[in-house]
DOGU-823471 format. One record per residue (C-alpha): x negated, y, z. Coordinates in steps of 0.02 Angstrom, whole numbers. Each point is the difference from the previous one (the first is absolute). Last residue first. Example, Ala and Ser with C-alpha at 12.3 -4.5 7.8 and 13.67 -1.06 7.14 Angstrom:
<rs>
[[-684 -53 357]]
[[69 -172 33]]
</rs>
This chain:
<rs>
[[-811 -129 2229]]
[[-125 145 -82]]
[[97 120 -114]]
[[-92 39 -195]]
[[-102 120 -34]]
[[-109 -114 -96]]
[[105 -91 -93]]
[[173 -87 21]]
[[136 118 69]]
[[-102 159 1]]
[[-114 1 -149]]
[[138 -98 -115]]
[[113 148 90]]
[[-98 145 -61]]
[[-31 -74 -170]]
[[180 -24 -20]]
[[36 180 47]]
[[-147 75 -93]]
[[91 -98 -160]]
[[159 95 35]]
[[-91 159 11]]
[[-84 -7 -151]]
[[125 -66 -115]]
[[110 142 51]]
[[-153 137 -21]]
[[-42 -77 -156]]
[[187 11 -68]]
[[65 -119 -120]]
[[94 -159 102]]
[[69 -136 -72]]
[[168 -42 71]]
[[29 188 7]]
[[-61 138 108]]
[[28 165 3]]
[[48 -9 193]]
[[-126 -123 68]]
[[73 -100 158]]
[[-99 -82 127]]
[[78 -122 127]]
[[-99 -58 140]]
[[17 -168 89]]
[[-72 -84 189]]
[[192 49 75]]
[[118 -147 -33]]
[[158 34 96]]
[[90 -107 -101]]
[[141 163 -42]]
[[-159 91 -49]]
[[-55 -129 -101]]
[[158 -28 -95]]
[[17 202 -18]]
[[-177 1 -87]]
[[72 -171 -112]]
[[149 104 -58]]
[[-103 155 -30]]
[[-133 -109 -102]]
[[146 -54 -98]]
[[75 184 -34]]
[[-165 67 -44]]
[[29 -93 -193]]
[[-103 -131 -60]]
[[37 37 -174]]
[[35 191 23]]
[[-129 41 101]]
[[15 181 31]]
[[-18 -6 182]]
[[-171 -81 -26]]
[[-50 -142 141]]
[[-139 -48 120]]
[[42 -142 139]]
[[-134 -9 98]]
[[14 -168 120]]
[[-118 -33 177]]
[[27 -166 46]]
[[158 -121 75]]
[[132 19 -124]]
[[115 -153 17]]
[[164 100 33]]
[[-3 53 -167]]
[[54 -142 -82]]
[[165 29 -72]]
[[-79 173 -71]]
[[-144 -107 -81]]
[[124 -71 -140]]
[[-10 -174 -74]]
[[71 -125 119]]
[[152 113 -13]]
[[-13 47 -173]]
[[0 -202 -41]]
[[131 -16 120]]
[[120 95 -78]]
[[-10 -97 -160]]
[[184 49 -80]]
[[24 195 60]]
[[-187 45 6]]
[[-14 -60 -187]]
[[-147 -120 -54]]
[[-145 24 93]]
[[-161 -17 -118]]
[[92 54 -168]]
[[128 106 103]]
[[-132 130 70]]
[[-81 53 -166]]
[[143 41 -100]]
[[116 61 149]]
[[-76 109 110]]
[[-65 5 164]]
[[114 31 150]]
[[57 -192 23]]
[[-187 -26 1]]
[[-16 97 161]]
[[-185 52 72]]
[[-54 52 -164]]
[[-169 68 46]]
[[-75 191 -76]]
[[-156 -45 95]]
[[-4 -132 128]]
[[-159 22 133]]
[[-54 -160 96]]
[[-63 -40 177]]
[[-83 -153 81]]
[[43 -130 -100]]
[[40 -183 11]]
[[88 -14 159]]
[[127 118 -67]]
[[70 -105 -146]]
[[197 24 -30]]
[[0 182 39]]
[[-199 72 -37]]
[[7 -98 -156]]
[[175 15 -50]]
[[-40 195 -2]]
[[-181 7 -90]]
[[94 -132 -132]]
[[129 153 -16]]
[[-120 123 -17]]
[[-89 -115 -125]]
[[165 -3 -85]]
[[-2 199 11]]
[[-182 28 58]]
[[-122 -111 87]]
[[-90 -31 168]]
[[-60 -110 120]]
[[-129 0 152]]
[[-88 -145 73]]
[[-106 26 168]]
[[143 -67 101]]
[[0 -177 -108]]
[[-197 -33 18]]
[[-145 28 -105]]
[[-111 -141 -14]]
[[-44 8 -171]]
[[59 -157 -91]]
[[129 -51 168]]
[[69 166 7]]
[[-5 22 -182]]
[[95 -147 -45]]
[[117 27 153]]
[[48 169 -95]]
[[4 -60 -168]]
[[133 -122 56]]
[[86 120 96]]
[[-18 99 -163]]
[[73 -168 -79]]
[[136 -13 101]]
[[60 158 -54]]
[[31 -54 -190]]
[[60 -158 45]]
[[151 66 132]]
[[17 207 -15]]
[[104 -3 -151]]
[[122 -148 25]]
[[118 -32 -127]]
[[-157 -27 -150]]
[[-158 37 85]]
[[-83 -164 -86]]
[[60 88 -162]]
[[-149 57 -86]]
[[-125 -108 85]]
[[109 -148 -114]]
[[19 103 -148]]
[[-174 26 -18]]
[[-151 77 68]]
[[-20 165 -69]]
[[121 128 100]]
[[18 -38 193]]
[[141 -81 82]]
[[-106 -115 115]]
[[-133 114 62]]
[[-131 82 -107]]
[[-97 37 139]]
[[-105 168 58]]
[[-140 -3 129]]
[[-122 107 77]]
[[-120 -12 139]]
[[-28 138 82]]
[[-175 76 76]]
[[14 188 -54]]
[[-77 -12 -178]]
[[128 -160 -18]]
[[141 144 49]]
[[-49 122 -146]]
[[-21 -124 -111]]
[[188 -61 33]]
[[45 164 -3]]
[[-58 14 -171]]
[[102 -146 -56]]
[[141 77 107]]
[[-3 159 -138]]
[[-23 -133 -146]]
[[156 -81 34]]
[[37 -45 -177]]
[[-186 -94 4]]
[[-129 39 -113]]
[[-12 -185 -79]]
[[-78 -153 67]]
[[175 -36 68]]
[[55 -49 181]]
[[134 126 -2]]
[[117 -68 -94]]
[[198 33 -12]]
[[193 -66 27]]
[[9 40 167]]
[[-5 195 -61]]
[[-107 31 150]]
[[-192 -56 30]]
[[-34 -57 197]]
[[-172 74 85]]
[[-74 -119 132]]
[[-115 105 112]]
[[-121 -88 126]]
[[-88 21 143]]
[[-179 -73 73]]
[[-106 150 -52]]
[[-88 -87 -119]]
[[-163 94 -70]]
[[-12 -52 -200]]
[[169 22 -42]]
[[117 -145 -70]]
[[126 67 -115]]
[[100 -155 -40]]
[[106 -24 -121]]
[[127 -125 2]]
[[69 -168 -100]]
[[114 -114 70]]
[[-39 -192 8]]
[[167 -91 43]]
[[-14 -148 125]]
[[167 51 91]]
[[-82 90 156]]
[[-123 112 -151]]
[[-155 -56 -48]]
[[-114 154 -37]]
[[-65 69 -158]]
[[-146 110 -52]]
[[-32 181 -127]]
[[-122 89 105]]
[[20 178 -16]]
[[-111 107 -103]]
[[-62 120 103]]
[[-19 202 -57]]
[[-160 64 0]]
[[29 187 21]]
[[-83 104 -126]]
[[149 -49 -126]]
[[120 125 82]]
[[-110 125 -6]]
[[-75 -31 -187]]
[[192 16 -49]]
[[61 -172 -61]]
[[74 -40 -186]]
[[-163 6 -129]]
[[89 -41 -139]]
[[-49 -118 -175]]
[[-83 -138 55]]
[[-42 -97 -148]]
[[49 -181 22]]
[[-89 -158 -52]]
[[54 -109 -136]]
[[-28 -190 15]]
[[212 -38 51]]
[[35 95 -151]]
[[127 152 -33]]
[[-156 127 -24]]
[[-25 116 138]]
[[59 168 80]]
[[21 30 187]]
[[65 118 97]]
[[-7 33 203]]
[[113 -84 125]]
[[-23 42 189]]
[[-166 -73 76]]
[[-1 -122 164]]
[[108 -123 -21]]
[[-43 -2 -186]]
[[65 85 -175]]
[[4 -4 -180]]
[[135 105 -113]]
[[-23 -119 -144]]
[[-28 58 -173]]
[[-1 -141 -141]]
[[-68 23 -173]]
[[38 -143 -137]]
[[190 -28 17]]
[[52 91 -169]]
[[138 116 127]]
[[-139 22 128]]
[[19 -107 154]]
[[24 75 154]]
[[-53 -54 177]]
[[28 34 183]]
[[-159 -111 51]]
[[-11 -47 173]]
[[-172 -63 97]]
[[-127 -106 -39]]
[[-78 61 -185]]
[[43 -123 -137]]
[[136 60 -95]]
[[55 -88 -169]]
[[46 -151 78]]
[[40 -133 -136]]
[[134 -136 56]]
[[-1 -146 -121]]
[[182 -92 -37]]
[[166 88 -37]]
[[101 32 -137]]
[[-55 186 -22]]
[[-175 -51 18]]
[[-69 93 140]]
[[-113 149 69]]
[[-27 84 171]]
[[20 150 100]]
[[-63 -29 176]]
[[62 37 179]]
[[-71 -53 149]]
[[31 -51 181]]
[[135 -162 -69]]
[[-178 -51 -67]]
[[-40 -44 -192]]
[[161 -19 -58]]
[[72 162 90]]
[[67 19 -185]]
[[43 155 -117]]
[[22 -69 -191]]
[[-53 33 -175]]
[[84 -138 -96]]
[[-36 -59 -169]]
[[83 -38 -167]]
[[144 107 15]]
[[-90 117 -175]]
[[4 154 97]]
[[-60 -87 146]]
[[123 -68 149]]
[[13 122 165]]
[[-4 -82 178]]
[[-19 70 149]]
[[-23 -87 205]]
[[-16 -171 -32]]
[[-23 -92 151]]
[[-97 -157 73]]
[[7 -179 50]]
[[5 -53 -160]]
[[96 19 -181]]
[[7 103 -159]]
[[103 -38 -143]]
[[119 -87 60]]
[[129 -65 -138]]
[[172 -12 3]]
[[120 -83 -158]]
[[164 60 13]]
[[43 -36 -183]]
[[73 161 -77]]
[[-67 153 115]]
[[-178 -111 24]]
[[-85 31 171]]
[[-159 95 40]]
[[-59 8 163]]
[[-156 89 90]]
[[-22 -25 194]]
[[41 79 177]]
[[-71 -130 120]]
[[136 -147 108]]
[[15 -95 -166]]
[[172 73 -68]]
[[-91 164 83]]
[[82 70 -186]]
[[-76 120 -135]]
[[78 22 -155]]
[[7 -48 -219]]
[[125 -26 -121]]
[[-53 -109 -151]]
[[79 -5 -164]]
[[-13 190 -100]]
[[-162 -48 -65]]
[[-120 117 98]]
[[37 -15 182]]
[[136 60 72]]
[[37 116 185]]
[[-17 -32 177]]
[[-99 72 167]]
[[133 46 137]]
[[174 20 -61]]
[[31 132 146]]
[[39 -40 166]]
[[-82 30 165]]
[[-89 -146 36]]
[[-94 9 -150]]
[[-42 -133 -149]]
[[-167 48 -69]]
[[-85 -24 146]]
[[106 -90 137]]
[[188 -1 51]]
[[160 -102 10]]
[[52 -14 178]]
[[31 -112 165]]
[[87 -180 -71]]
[[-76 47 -173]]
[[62 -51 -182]]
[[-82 36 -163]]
[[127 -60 -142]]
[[-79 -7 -173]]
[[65 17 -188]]
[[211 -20 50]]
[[108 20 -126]]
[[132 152 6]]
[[159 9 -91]]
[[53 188 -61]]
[[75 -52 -156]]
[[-93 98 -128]]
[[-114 46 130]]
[[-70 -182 -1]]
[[-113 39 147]]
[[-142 -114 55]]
[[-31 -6 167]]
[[-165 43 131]]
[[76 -12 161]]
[[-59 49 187]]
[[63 -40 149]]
[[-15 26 195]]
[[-1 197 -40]]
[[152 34 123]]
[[55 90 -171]]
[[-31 -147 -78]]
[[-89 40 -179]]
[[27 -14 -162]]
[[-133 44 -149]]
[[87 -26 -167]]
[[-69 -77 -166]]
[[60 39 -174]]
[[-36 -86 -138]]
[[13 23 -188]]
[[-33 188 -23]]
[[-153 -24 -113]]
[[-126 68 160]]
[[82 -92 114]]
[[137 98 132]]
[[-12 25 176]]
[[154 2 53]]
[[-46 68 118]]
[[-6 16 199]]
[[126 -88 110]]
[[113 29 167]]
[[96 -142 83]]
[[98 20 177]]
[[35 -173 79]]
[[143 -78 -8]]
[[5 -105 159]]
[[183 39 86]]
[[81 -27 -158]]
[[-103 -140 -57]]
[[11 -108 158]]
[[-161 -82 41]]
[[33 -19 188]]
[[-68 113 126]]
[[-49 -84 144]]
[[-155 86 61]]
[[-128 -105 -51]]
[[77 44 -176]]
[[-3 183 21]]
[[-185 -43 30]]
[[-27 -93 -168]]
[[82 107 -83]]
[[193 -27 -79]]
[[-23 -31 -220]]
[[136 92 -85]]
[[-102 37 -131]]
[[-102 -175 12]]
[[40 -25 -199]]
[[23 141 -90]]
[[158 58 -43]]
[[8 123 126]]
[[-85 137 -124]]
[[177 6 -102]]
[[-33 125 -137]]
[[122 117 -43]]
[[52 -5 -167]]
[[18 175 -134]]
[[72 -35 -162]]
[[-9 111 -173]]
[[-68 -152 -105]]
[[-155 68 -64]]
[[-21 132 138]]
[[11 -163 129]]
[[-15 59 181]]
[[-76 -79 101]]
[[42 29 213]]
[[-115 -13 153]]
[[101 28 160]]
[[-78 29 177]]
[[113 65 144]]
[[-106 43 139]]
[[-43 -93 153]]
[[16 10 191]]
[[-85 98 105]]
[[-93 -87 116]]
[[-155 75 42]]
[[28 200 30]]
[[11 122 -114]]
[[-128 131 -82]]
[[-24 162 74]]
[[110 172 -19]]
[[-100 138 57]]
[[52 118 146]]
[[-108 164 -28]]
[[-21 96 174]]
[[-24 201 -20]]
[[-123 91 -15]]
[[-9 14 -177]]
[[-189 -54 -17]]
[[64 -166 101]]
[[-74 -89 129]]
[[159 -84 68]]
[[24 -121 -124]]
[[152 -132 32]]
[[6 -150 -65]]
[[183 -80 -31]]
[[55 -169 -65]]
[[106 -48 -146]]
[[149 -108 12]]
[[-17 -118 -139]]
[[190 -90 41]]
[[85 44 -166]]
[[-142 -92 -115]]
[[-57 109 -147]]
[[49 -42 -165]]
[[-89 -86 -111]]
[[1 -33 -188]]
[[-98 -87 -149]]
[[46 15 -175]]
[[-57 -106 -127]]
[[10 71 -188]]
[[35 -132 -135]]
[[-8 5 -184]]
[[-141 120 -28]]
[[-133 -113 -80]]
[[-124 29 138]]
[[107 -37 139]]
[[53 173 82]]
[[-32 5 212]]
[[83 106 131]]
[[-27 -15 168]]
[[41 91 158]]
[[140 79 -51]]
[[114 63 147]]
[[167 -66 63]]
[[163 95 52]]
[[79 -74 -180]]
[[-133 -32 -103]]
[[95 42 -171]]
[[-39 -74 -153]]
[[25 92 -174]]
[[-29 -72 -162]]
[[-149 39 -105]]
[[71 139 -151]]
[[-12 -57 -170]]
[[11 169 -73]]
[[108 -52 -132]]
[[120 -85 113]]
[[7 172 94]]
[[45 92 -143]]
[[126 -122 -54]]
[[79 29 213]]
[[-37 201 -38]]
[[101 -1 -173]]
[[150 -103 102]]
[[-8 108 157]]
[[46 153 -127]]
[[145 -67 -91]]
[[73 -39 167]]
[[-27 172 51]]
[[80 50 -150]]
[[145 -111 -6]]
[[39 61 186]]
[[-34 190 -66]]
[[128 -37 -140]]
[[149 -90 124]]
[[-31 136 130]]
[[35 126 -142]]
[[161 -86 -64]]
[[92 6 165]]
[[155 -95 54]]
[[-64 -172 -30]]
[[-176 6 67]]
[[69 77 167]]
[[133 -122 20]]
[[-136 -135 -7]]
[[-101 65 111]]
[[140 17 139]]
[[40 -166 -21]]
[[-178 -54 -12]]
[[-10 91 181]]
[[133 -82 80]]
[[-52 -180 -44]]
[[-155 58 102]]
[[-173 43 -126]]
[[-102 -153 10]]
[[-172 88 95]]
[[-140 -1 -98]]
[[-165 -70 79]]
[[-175 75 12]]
[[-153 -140 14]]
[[-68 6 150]]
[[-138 96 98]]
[[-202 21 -99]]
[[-30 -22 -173]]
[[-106 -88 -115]]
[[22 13 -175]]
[[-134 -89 -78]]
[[-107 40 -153]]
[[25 183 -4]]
[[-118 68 -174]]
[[-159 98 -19]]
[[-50 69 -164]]
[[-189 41 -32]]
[[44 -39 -164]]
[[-156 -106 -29]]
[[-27 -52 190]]
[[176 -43 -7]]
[[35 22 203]]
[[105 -139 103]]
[[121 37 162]]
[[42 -123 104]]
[[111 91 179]]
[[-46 -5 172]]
[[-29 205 2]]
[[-150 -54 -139]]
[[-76 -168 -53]]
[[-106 -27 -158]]
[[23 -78 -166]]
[[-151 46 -117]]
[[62 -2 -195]]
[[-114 -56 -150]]
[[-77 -158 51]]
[[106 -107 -89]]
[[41 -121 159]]
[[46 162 114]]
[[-141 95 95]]
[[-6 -5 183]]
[[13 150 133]]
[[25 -29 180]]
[[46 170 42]]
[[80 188 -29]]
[[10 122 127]]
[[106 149 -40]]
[[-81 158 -4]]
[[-46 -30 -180]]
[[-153 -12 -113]]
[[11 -161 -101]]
[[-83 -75 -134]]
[[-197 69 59]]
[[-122 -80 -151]]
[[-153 -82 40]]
[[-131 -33 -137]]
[[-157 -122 -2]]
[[2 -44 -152]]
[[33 -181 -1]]
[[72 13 174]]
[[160 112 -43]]
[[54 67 172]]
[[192 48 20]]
[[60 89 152]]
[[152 -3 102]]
[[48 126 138]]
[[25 -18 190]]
[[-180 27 54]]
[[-42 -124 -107]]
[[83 -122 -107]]
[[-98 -132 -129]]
[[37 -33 -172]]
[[-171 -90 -65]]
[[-46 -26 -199]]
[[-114 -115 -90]]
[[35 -162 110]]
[[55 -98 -178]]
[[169 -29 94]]
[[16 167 34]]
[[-48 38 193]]
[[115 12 136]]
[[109 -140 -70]]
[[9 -77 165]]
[[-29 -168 -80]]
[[-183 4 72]]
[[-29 155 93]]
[[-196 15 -35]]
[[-64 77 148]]
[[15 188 73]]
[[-121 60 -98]]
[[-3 216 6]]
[[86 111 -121]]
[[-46 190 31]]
[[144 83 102]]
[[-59 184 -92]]
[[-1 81 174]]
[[-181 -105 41]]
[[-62 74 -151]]
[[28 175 -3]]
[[-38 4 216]]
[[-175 -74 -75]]
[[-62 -175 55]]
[[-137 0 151]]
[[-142 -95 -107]]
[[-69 -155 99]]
[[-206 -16 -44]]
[[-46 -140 -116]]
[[91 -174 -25]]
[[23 -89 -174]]
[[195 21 -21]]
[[-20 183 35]]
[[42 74 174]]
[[191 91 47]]
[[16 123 156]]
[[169 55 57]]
[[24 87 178]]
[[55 164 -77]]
[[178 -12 70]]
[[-89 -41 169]]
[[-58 178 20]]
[[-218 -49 36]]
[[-52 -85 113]]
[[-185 -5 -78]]
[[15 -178 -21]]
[[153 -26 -64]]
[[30 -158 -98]]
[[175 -49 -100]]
[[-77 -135 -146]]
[[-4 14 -180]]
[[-92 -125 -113]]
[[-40 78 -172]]
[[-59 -119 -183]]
[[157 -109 41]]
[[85 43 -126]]
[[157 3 112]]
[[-78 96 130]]
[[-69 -99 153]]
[[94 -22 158]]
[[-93 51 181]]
[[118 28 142]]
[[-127 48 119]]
[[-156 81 52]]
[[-86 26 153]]
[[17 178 93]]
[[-131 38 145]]
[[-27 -75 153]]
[[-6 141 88]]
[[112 151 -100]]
[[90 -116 -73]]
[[42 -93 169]]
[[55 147 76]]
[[-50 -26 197]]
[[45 -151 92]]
[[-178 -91 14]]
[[-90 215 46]]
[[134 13 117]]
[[-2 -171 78]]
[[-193 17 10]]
[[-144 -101 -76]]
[[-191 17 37]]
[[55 -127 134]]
[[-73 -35 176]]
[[124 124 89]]
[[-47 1 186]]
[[110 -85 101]]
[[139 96 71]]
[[8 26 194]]
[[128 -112 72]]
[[192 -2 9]]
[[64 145 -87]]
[[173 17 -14]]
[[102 -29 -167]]
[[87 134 -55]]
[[182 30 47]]
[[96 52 -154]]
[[176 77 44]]
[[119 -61 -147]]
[[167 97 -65]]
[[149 -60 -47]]
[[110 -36 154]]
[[-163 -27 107]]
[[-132 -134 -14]]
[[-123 -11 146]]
[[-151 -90 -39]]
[[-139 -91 143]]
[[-181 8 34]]
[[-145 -90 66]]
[[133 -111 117]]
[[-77 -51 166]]
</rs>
C-alpha cells in the first residue's frame, strides 16, 4: 500500500504528509533537526575568512563576526606577531586600506622598484607609497574606475572607465582619454543627389551671403581639424551592436586591444515566478537560458595609435580551429570548414613587462581547446605557445571549465610565459618561452596544484597542492624553476593560506572534518608552529563530540578505488544513508569543514540513532585528476552512479546491511544522482530523497550543461541516457522530492515536468514539497527545518526503524 502520494494542480501543490506506519522510536540523539538547521552563526558560531595582509605587512585583516554583529562591521585585522584580533574602526575600514594581493609580475601594478601600489577599490583608484607608508585617494567619482597600472615612467596611472583608457599625471593631477571607444557605427554622409548639387550650386552663385557663411564655416572646421591634431586625439572605433569586454594598453602605448561580444540572438531567457511577495502581488523574474544557445560574436581588434590602423585579429588561424569533435565525428560529420568553425573567444593580450610580447588566452567555445599564442599585433599573426586539447572538456585547477584565462601571467625577465594544463592527466605549472617555444614543467605527479603566486624577486613559488593527500590541502614552497617541494603547513587537514608580501609570516585559515576554520599565524617555515589566533565554535556547539569520519576506499565494478567517508556509529541499527555532494564537479571527502556542513551534522545526528553513513567522491568529483574529472563525460548518470551502487554493494557485503535498508539523498546534482538512483537502480536502495534535482538536462543551462553533454540539438542521446525524466518509470521506493519555487538555476519548471511524468506513470510511493521563498540554496531556518524533518521522517520510515514489514 502506497505511504503517500502528490497531486499537482494547474499551479498550485497539495502536500500529503507521509502516514505513520509504526510508533516512533525513541530519539537517542542530544541532536534535533531544529536545533542542526537553526542559524548557523548563532550555533556554530562565525569562523573567519578572506584573510590578506596589508601591504607592509605589519596588519593581517580578515572578515570575522563573532558577536553577529551588522555585517558591514565584520572586519577584524591582528598584528604580524599574533595577539588578540582587533575589530577595525568604521574610519578605517571606509579608507580602502591597501591589502597584498601578490606581486603582479609585468602587470605594472607596482613601480618597477616595488615602492608604490595603484590599486582600485570600491570603484575609485588609490595610490599607496610603501616607503612611507602613505596612501593617497586619486579618484572620487560616481563612475567606477578599474584595473589600474602605472605607465613605464611611473608618473601617470592608466585605468579603465565607461570602456574607455583614461591616464592621470599624478603631478598635474591631469587626466587624459586614451581610447575612444564607442558604442553603434560609425555615422555616414549621404552624396548629395545630382539634383541637389545643382540646386547648391545655383544657390552659391546668386547670393553673396551664402558664399561668406560657407567660407566661414569652412574656415571654422579647418581651425578645429589643427586643433584636433594638436590635441592628439586616440582614434575612434565603433563596436557596432557589440559590448566591450576587454580592453588592454601595452605598456609603451602603441597598441590598444579591444575585445567584443555581442549577445547570441537565440538566448531566450527563462521565467521564475515569486509568489511570496511584500507587494502582494506575483513577481515574474527573467532566468537564465536554456542549454543550447548558440554563440556570440567574438572579435578582438589592435589598433595601432602610432600608425593610425585598426586590424581585426583572425582567432581561426590556429591550427585545429576548425577541428569536428570526436563525437560529431562518430556521427558522420565530415571535417568541412564551413560547417565546423567553431566559435573562438580569448583573454589578453597579456603584455610583458617592456612591451615586447604579447600572449593571448583562446578558447573553444565548446571548451575542447585551449591555446596559449603569441601575437604579433603589428600584423595580427598568431604563433602557437601550447595547444591543450580534450575529447570531453578543458578544465581543472587553475584552468576552469567555465572560461576565463585560468592561472597565467610572466615571469621576471620578460621571456617565459607561464600556465596550468592537465597536459599530464593533473593540473600542473608551465612555463614556455614567447621567442623559442621551449616548455618546461615545473611541477609534476599524481597530484594538483591548486594556487600559485611567484615571490617578489620570481625566484620561488608559494603554491596550493593536494600533494600530500587528494583529502588535504597544504601551502607549500618551490624553486621557481622547479625541483624541491617545501610544505610550509603541517597540521592534517586544509590550509587556506596567505603569504605576507616579504614571504616570512604565513596565516592559514586551518580546518578539519570536524572543526570549521579558525586563524593561524606562524613563520613561513616547514619547523614553525602555528599560533592559534580565533576561537571559532560556540561552547554549545562544541559540547557535542562531533565524529570524525573515517576517511577509506572501496573497489569499484571497474577496479577503481573511490574514496568515502564513513560515519560508522557505535550501536548499528542495520540501515544505511548514502548522502551524494552536488556541483558534480566538487569534494566532499575532505579533512576540511565540509561545504555541506548542515548534512554533516545530520550525519551525526543519524550515527547517534543507529545509521551508518556514507558520502563518495564518485567519478566526476573535484581533486582527482582529469581522468575522474571527465569519466561522466556524455553520460551523467553512467560512472558516477555506478559507483554509489558500487558503494552500496560495498557496504552491504562490509556491514551486512542489505539493498531495502539503503536510503539516498542529495541536492541539485546530488538531487539528480538521488533521481537516476532510485530510476535506473531500484534493487539497490530502499528509498531516497532528491533535493532541488535537475531531472532534465536539456532544461539546465548552458555553461555548465554543454561541457559534459554537448548541445541537446547535436548529442541527443547523451541527454537522453542522461536525464531521470526518461526514466521514471523505474521508481520502485519511497521518493521526496523537495524543491524552492524561486530556484532560478534549477528552476520549478523541471521538477513540474517530472511531477506530471509520474502522475501520467501512475507512480504513487512520491511526495512533492515546495518552499515558497526558497532558492537553490535555501536561507530560512524554518524552510531548512522542515525539509530536513521530511527526509528524516522517511529515512525512519522507508529504511529504519519505522520502517514497513514485507
Amino acid at each position: 500500500m502506497p505511504r503517500f502520494a502528490s497531486i499537482l494542480g494547474a499551479l498550485l501543490v497539495l502536500l500529503v504528509p507521509f502516514a505513520v506506519q509504526a510508533q516512533p522510536v525513541e530519539r537517542t540523539s542530544p541532536l534535533t533537526v531544529e536545533q542542526i538547521m537553526q542559524e548557523p552563526k548563532s550555533w556554530i558560531g562565525d569562523w573567519p575568512t578572506n584573510v590578506r595582509w596589508h601591504e607592509t605587512g605589519q596588519t593581517l585583516y580578515f572578515d570575522w563576526n563573532p558577536d553577529g554583529d551588522f555585517p558591514s562591521d565584520s572586519l577584524y585585522k591582528v598584528a604580524r606577531d599574533g595577539g588578540s584580533p582587533q575589530k577595525v574602526s568604521p574610519e578605517e575600514r571606509r579608507s580602502n586600506p591597501p591589502t597584498f594581493d601578490g606581486w603582479h609580475h609585468g602587470e605594472h601594478v607596482y613601480t618597477d622598484d616595488f615602492s608604490r601600489k595603484v590599486y582600485a577599490a570600491d570603484g575609485d583608484l588609490y595610490l599607496y607609497d610603501r616607503t612611507n607608508d602613505e596612501q593617497t585617494r586619486l579618484t572620487d567619482t560616481p563612475a567606477r574606475e578599474a584595473d589600474p597600472r602605472f605607465d613605464l615612467d611611473g608618473e601617470r596611472v592608466l585605468f579603465e572607465r565607461d570602456d574607455n583608457l583614461f591616464a592621470v599625471h599624478l603631478n598635474t593631477g591631469r587626466v587624459r582619454q586614451l581610447t575612444d571607444v564607442q558604442s553603434g557605427r560609425a555615422p555616414r554622409e549621404d552624396e548629395p543627389t545630382p539634383r541637389e548639387d545643382v540646386l547648391e550650386e545655383q544657390q552659391l552663385e546668386l547670393f553673396e551671403t551664402l558664399r561668406e557663411r560657407t567660407e566661414e564655416d569652412e574656415r571654422a572646421e579647418e581651425m578645429r581639424e589643427r586643433d584636433r591634431e594638436a590635441d592628439d586625439p586616440p582614434p575612434t572605433h565603433y563596436t557596432g551592436g557589440a559590448e566591450v569586454s576587454d580592453l588592454r594598453m601595452d605598456p609603451t602605448e602603441r597598441f590598444v586591444a579591444i575585445a567584443q561580444q555581442s549577445q547570441p540572438d537565440a538566448a531566450d531567457p527563462t521565467q521564475v515566478i515569486d509568489y511570496v511577495t511584500q507587494s502582494g502581488h506575483a513577481d515574474v523574474m527573467q532566468a537564465r537560458p536554456k542549454v543550447g544557445i548558440p554563440p556570440g560574436d567574438f572579435s578582438l581588434h589592435v589598433q595601432d595609435l602610432e600608425r593610425d590602423t585598426t586590424l581585426e585579429v583572425n582567432l581561426h588561424q590556429l591550427p585545429g580551429a576548425y577541428d569536428v569533435p570526436e563525437y560529431r565525428r562518430e556521427q558522420g560529420v565530415e571535417l568541412d570548414s564551413s560547417a565546423a568553425k567553431r566559435a573562438l573567444y580569448s583573454y589578453g593580450p597579456y603584455w610583458s613587462a617592456d612591451g615586447e610580447h604579447a600572449v593571448l588566452v583562446v578558447r573553444a567555445d565548446n571548451n575542447k581547446d585551449r591555446w596559449i599564442a603569441r601575437l604579433d599585433p603589428e600584423t595580427g599573426d598568431l604563433t602557437v605557445l601550447d595547444r591543450q586539447h580534450d575529447a570531453a572538456w578543458i578544465g581543472g585547477p587553475g584552468i576552469s571549465a567555465y572560461g576565463g584565462p585560468g592561472t597565467v601571467g610572466w615571469m621576471p625577465g620578460n621571456e617565459r610565459f607561464y600556465f596550468q594544463s592537465e597536459a599530464t592527466g593533473y593540473s600542473h605549472l608551465y612555463t614556455v618561452n614567447v621567442e623559442t617555444g621551449d616548455t618546461t614543467q615545473p611541477t609534476s605527479g599524481d597530484f594538483e596544484v591548486l594556487g600559485a603566486r611567484l615571490s617578489r624577486d620570481g625566484a620561488t613559488w608559494v603554491l596550493t597542492t593536494n600533494r600530500r593527500s587528494p583529502h588535504q590541502q597544504h601551502a607549500e614552497r618551490m624553486p621557481a624553476d622547479g625541483g624541491d617541494i617545501t610544505r610550509l603547513t603541517q597540521m592534517t587537514g586544509t590550509h587556506d593560506a596567505a603569504l605576507s608580501p616579504n614571504g616570512k609570516r604565513l596565516a592559514t585559515l586551518y580546518s578539519t572534518t570536524n572543526q570549521p576554520a579558525d586563524l593561524y599565524l606562524k613563520d613561513a617555515t616547514a619547523e614553525s608552529e602555528g599560533n592559534r589566533i580565533t576561537e571559532s565554535p560556540t561552547d554549545e556547539w562544541a559540547a557535542y563530540d562531533w565524529r570524525m569520519p573515517e576517511t577509506t576506499r572501496f573497489e569499484a565494478s571497474d577496479g577503481v578505488e573511490v574514496p568515502a567517508h564513513v560515519f560508522r556509529p557505535d550501536t548499528p541499527n542495520g540501515a544505511a544513508v548514502f548522502f551524494v555532494h552536488g556541483a558534480g564537479y566538487l569534494q566532499n571527502v575532505i579533512k576540511d569543514f565540509p561545504p555541506y556542513f548542515r548534512e554533516y551534522m545530520f550525519h551525526n545526528m543519524l550515527a547517534d540513532l543507529g545509521y551508518t553513513v556514507v558520502d563518495v567522491d564518485y567519478r566526476g568529483s573535484a581533486g582527482y585528476g582529469r581522468d575522474w574529472r571527465t569519466a561522466v563525460y556524455r553520460h551523467m548518470g553512467g560512472r558516477d552512479l555506478q559507483d554509489y551502487v558500487d558503494a552500496a554493494e560495498w557496504v552491504g557485503e562490509t556491514y551486512g546491511i542489505p539493498a531495502e535498508r539503503r536510503f539516498i539523498y542529495g541536492g541539485s546534482y546530488g538531487g539528480f544522482m538521488t533521481l537516476m538512483a532510485l530510476f535506473t537502480a531500484p534493487d539497490h536502495f530502499g528509498g531516497g530523497a532528491a533535493l532541488r534535482s535537475v531531472t532534465d538536462w536539456a532544461h539546465y543551462n548552458e555553461v555548465y550543461t554543454s561541457n559534459i553533454l554537448n548541445h541537446p540539438q547535436t548529442d541527443s542521446l547523451a541527454y537522453a541516457r542522461s536525464s531521470p525524466i526518461y526514466h521514471a518509470e523505474g521508481l520502485e521506493d519511497p521518493l521526496l522530492m523537495p524543491h524552492g519555487l524561486v530556484d532560478t538555476n534549477v528552476q520549478p519548471q523541471d521538477i513540474f515536468r517530472l511531477t506530471q511524468r509520474l502522475i501520467e506513470l501512475g507512480k504513487e510511493d512520491w511526495e512533492l514539497a515546495m518552499y515558497p521563498v526558497e532558492g537553490h540554496g535555501f536561507e530560512e531556518p524554518a524552510s531548512w527545518t522542515d525539509e530536513y524533518r521530511r527526509i528524516f521522517e522517511l529515512i525512519q520510515e522507508s529504511v529504519g526503524p519505522n520502517r514497513t514489514q514485507n
